[in-house]
C-alpha positions as CSV (number, residue, x, y, z in Angstrom):
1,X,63.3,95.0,111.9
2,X,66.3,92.8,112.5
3,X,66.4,89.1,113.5
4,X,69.6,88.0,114.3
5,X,70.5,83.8,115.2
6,X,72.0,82.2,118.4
7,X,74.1,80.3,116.1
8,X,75.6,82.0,112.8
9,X,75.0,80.2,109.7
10,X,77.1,78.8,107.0
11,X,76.3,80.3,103.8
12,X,78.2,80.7,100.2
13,X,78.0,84.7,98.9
14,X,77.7,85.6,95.2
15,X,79.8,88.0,95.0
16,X,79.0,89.0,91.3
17,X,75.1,89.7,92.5
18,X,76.6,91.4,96.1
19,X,79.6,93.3,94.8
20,X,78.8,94.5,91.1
21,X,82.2,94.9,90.5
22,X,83.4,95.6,86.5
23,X,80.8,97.6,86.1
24,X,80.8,101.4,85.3
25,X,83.9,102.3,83.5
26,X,86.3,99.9,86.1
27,X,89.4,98.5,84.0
28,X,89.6,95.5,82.4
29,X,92.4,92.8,83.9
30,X,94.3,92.8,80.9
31,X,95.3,96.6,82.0
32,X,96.4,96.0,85.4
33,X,99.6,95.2,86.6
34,X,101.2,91.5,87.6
35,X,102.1,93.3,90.8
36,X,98.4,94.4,91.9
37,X,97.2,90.5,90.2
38,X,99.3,88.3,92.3
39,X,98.8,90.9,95.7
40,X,95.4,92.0,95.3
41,X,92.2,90.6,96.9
42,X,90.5,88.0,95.2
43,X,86.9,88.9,94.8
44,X,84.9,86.6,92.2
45,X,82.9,83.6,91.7
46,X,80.8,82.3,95.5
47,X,82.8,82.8,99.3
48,X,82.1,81.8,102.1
49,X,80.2,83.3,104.4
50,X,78.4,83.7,108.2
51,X,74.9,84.9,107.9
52,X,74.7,86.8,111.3
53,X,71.4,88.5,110.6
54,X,68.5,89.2,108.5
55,X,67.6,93.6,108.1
56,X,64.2,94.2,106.7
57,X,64.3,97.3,104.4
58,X,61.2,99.9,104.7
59,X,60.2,98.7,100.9
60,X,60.0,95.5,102.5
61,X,62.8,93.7,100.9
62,X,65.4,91.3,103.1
63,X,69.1,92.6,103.4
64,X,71.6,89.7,104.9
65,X,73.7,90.9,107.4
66,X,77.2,88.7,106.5
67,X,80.7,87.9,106.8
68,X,83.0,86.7,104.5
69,X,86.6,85.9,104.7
70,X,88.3,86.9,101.2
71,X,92.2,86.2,100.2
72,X,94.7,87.7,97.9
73,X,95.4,86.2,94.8
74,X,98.4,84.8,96.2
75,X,96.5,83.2,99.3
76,X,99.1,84.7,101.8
77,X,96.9,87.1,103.1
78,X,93.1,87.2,104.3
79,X,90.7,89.8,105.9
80,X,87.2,89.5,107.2
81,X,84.5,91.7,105.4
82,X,80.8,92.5,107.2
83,X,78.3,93.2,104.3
84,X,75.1,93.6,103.7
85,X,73.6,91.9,100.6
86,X,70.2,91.1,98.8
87,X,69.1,88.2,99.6
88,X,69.6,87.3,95.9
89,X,72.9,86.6,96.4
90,X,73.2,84.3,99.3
91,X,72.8,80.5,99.0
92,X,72.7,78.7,102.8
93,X,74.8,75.3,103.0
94,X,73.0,72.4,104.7
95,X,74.6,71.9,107.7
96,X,76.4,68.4,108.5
């Protein structure tokens, strides 16, 4: 089942919990290149996000259908990712 909104909402995407990055023999920092840390897409900490849609799993567990905006380190350059995440690791922002 998916239920999708008229109206997107505003949520902030833990990227740790939806992206385990560092994990399973990826380098450390301290091993990469200034050229690849000042150009490379910056992918820590909680982004911003549209939740677009909720996708219910056969196991019954919740998958958020989202889009976040993400940035190089150097904030010159930005893309728009569509991901799917536990719902773990979305937070929805009141609106204003």
């Amino acid at each position: 089942m998916i239920r999708t909104f008229d109206e997107p909402r505003a949520v902030k995407v833990d990227i740790g919990r939806a992206l385990p990055l560092g994990r399973g023999g990826a380098s450390r920092a301290d091993h990469v290149s200034m050229r690849v840390k000042t150009s490379a897409l910056y992918m820590s900490g909680y982004l911003d996000g549209t939740l677009r849609y909720w996708a219910n799993m056969h196991d019954g567990q919740w998958l958020a259908g989202v889009t976040v905006r993400v940035t190089d380190t150097g904030g010159t350059n930005s893309v728009d990712i569509d991901m799917l995440v536990t719902a773990d690791a979305i937070t929805e922002v009141p609106a204003t």
